[in-house]
C-alpha positions as CSV (number, residue, x, y, z in Angstrom):
1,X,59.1,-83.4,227.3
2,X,62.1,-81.8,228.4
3,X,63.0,-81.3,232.1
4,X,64.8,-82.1,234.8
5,X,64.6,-85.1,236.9
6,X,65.7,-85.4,240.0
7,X,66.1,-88.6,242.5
8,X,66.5,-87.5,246.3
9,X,67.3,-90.3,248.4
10,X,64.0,-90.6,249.8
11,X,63.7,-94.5,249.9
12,X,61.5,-96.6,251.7
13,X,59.7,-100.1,252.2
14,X,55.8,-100.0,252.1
15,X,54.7,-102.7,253.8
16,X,50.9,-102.0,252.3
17,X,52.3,-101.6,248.7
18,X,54.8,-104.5,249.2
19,X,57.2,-101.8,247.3
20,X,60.2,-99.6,248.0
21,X,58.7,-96.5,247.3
22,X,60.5,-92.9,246.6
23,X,59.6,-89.1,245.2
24,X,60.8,-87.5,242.1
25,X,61.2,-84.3,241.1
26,X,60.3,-83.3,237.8
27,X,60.8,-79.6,237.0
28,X,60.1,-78.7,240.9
29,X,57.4,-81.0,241.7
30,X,56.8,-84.3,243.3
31,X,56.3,-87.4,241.6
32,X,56.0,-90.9,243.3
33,X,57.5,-94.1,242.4
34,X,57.5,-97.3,243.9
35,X,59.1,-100.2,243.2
36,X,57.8,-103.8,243.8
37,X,59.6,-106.6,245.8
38,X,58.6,-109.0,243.3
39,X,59.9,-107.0,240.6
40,X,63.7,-106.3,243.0
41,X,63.4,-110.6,243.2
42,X,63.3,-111.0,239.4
43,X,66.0,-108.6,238.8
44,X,68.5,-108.6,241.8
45,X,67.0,-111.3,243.9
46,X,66.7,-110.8,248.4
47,X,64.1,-111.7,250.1
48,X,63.7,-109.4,253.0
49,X,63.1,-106.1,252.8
50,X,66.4,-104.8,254.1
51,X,68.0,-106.8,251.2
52,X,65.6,-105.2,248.6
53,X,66.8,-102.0,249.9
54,X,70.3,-102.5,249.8
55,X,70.1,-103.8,246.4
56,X,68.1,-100.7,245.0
57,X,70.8,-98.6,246.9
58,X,73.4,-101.2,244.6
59,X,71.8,-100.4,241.6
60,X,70.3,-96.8,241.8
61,X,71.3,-95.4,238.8
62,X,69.6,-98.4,236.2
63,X,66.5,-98.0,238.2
64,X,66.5,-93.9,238.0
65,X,67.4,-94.5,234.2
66,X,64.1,-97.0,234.6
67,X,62.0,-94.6,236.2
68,X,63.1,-91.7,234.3
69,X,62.1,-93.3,230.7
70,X,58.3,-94.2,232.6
71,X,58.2,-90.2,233.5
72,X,59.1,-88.9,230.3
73,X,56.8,-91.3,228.6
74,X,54.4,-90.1,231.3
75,X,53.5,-93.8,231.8
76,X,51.9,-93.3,235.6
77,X,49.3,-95.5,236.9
78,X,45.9,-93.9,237.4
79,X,47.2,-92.7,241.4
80,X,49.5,-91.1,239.5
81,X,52.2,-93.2,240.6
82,X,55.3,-94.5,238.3
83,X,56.0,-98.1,238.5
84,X,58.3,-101.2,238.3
85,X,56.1,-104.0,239.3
């Protein structure tokens, strides 16, 4: 698969998903991605939202290299949503 993905800053909490969730764009279109609290605890630790989103904005480019592996692996859930949980 080869195109270009991009990563606006488009991050927010979710309270229903308990995720920070943010779009994609893969060759022009819009792809969604969320990723879990529990999954920002095991990794960067926090334990507010605001401190889950300051450490996603920390650590940005790992997670886009993380979410860019799932796309082109095409690894979405069956919402069609891309995941770190």
């Amino acid at each position: 698969m080869n195109q270009a993905i991009q990563f606006p800053d488009s991050e927010v909490w979710d309270e229903n998903k308990q995720a920070i969730c943010f779009t994609a764009l893969v060759a022009g279109f819009q792809v969604n991605c969320a990723v879990s609290g529990t999954w920002l605890v095991g990794e960067f630790g926090g334990s507010t939202p605001e401190q889950w989103l300051a450490l996603f904005r920390q650590h940005r480019w790992d997670l886009e290299e993380h979410f860019e592996a799932l796309i082109r692996n095409e690894e979405e859930d069956t919402q069609g949503w891309y995941w770190l949980s």
